[in-house]
GUSE-726859 format. One record per residue (C-alpha): x, y, z. Coordinates in Angstrom, 2 decimals, decimal comma. Last residue first. Example, Ala and Ser with C-alpha at 12.3 -4.5 7.8 and 13.67 -1.06 7.14 Angstrom:
site x=13,67&y=-1,06&z=7,14
site x=12,30&y=-4,50&z=7,80
This chain:
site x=10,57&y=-15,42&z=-28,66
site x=8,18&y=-11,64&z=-28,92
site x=6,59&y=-11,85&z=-32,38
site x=6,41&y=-15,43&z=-33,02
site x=5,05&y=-15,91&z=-29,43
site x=2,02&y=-13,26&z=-29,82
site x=1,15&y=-14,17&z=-33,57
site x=1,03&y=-17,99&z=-31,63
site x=-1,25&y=-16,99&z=-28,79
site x=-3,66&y=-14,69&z=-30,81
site x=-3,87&y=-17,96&z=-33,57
site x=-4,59&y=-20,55&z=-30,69
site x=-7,38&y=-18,25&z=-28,71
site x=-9,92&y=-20,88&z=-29,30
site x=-10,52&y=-22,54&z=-25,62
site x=-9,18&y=-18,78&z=-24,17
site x=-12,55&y=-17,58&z=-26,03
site x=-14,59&y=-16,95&z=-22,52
site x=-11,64&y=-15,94&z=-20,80
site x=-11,10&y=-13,03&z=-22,76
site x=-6,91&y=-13,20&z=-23,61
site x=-4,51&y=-10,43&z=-23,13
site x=-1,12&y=-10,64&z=-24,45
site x=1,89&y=-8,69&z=-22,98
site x=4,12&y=-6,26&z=-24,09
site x=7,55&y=-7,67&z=-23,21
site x=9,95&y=-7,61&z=-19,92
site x=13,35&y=-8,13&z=-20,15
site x=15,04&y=-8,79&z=-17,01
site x=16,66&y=-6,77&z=-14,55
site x=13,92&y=-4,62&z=-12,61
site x=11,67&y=-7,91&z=-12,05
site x=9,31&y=-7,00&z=-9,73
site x=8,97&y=-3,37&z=-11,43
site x=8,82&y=-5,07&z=-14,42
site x=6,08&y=-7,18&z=-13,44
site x=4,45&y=-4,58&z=-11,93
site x=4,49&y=-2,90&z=-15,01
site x=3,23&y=-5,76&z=-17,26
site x=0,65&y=-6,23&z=-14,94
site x=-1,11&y=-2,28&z=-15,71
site x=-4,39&y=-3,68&z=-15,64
site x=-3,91&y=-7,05&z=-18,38
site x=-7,31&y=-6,92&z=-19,67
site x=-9,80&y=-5,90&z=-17,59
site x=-13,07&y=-7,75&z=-19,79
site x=-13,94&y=-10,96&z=-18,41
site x=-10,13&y=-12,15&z=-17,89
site x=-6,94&y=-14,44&z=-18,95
site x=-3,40&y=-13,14&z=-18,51
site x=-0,17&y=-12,92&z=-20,52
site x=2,87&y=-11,95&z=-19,54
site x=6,71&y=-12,60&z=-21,41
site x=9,53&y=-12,41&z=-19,51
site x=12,64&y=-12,63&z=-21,17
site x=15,64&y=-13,15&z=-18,58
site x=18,99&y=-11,26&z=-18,27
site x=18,49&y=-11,02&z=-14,42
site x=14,95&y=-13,18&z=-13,66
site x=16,31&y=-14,13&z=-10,26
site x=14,06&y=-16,35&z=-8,35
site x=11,75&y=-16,34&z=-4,94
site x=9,91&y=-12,71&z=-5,82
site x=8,39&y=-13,52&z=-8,74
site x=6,80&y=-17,05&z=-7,81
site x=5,77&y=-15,02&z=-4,78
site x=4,27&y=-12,09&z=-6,57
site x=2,15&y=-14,67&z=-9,32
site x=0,78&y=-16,34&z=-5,78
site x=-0,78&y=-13,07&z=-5,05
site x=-3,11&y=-13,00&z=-8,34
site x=-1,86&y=-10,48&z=-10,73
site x=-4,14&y=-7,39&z=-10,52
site x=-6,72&y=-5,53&z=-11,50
site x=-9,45&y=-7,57&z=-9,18
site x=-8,02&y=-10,77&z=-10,33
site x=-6,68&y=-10,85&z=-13,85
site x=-5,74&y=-14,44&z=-14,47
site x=-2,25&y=-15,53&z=-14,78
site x=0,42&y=-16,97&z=-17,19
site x=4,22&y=-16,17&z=-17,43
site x=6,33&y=-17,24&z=-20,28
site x=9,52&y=-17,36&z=-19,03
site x=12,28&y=-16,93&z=-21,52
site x=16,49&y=-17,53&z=-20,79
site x=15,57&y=-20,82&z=-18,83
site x=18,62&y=-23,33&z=-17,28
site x=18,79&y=-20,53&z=-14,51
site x=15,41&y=-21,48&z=-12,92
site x=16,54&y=-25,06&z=-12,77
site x=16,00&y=-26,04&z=-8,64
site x=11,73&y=-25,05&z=-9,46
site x=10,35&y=-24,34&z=-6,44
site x=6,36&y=-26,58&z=-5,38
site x=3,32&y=-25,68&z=-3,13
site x=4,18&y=-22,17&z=-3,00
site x=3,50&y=-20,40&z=-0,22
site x=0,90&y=-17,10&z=-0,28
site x=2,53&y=-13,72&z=-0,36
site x=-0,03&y=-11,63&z=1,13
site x=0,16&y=-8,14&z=-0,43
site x=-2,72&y=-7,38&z=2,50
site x=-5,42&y=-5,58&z=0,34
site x=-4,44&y=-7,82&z=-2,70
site x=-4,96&y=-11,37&z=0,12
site x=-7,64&y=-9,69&z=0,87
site x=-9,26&y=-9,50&z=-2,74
site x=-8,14&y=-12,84&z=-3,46
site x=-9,71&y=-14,39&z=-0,92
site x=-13,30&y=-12,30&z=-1,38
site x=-12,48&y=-13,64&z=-4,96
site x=-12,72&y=-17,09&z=-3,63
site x=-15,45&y=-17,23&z=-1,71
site x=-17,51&y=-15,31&z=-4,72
site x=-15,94&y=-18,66&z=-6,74
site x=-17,05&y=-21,57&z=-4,27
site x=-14,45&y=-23,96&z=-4,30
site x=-11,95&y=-22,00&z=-1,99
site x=-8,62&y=-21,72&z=-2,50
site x=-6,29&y=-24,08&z=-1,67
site x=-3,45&y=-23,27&z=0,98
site x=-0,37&y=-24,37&z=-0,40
site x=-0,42&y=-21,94&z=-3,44
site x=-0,24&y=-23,07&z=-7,24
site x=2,38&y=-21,86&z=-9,48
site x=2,15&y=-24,73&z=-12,17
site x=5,27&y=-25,14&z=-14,20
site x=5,57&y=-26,28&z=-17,83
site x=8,54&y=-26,85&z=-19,66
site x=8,41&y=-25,36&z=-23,47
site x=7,75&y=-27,37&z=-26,60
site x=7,24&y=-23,66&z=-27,97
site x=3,75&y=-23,91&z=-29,87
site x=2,21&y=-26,66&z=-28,16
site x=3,80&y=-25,33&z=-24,87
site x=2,00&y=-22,22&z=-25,46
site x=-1,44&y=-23,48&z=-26,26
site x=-1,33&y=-26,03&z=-23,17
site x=-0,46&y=-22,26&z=-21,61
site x=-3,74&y=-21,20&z=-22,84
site x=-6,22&y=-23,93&z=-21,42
site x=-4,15&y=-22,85&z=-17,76
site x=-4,66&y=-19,75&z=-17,88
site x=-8,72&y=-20,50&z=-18,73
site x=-8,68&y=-23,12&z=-15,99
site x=-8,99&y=-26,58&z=-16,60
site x=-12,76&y=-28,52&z=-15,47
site x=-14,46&y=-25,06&z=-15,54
site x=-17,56&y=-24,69&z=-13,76
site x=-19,39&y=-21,82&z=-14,81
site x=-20,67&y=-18,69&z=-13,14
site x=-21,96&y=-16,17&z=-15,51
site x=-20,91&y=-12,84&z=-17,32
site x=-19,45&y=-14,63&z=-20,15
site x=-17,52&y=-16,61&z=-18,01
site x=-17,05&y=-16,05&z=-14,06
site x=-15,32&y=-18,86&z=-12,76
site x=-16,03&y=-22,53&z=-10,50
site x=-13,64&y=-24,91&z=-10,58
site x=-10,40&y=-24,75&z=-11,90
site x=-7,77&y=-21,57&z=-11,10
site x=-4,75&y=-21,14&z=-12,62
site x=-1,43&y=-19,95&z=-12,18
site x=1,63&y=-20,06&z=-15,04
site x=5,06&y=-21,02&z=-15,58
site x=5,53&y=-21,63&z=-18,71
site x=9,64&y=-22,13&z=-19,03
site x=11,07&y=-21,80&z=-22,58
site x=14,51&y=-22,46&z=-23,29
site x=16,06&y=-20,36&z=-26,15
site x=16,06&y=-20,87&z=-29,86
């Protein structure tokens, strides 16, 4: 079996769920990569940005939505030195405004996936993955990227059998 990396980002706090605002002590991507490493006995990495985003979620999606307009790349709090000791990378993110959160393009962008498995998944109200697993591959021309799992926010909590039909069809 190969070595598993989740690397994933997530956002705590306050989220839309179920067409509310809820505050969330884990994050939905987050909930669903304890699901993965369950399943794989994977490493886990956190992509999470220097600069914090706001509390408030409509502050944050105004964030997010700039940083899109702008193709910020926001720093990484943390690198990983191993990269090349993983063949699969299990990559986590919520859908924000059709897209892959910024921080998802830096992680990308700072390693070479050459000869790597990539396989997405994402966590939203209803936009599924948007097209991710394309930009992915564009972002990653030389590794292998899979079809993708989506998973509703609201039922990331009990999304265990999706998850693991996903993993034992694509590791």
């Amino acid at each position: 079996m190969s070595k598993v990396l989740i690397a994933f980002f997530s956002r705590k706090g306050q989220n839309y769920v179920s067409g509310s605002i809820k505050d969330l002590p884990i994050g939905n991507t987050e909930v669903a990569a304890g699901m993965v490493q369950e399943i794989t006995g994977g490493d886990m990495f956190k992509i999470d940005t220097v600069k914090e985003y706001p509390a408030e979620y409509t502050q944050t999606t105004n964030v997010a939505q700039d940083e899109l307009r702008a193709k910020a790349r926001p720093e990484l709090k943390s690198k990983l030195d191993n990269m090349g000791d993983y063949d699969t990378i299990v990559l986590g993110y919520p859908n924000w405004w059709g897209a892959m959160p910024m921080a998802v393009y830096t992680f990308l962008e700072e390693y070479d996936f050459s000869g790597k498995t990539i396989l997405p998944y994402c966590t939203h109200e209803g936009s599924g993955l948007s097209g991710t697993e394309r930009e992915i591959a564009m972002e990653c021309p030389k590794a292998n990227v899979r079809i993708g799992l989506s998973v509703l926010g609201t039922n990331a909590g009990s999304a265990k059998k999706s998850v693991e039909s996903w993993l034992k069809k694509n590791l």
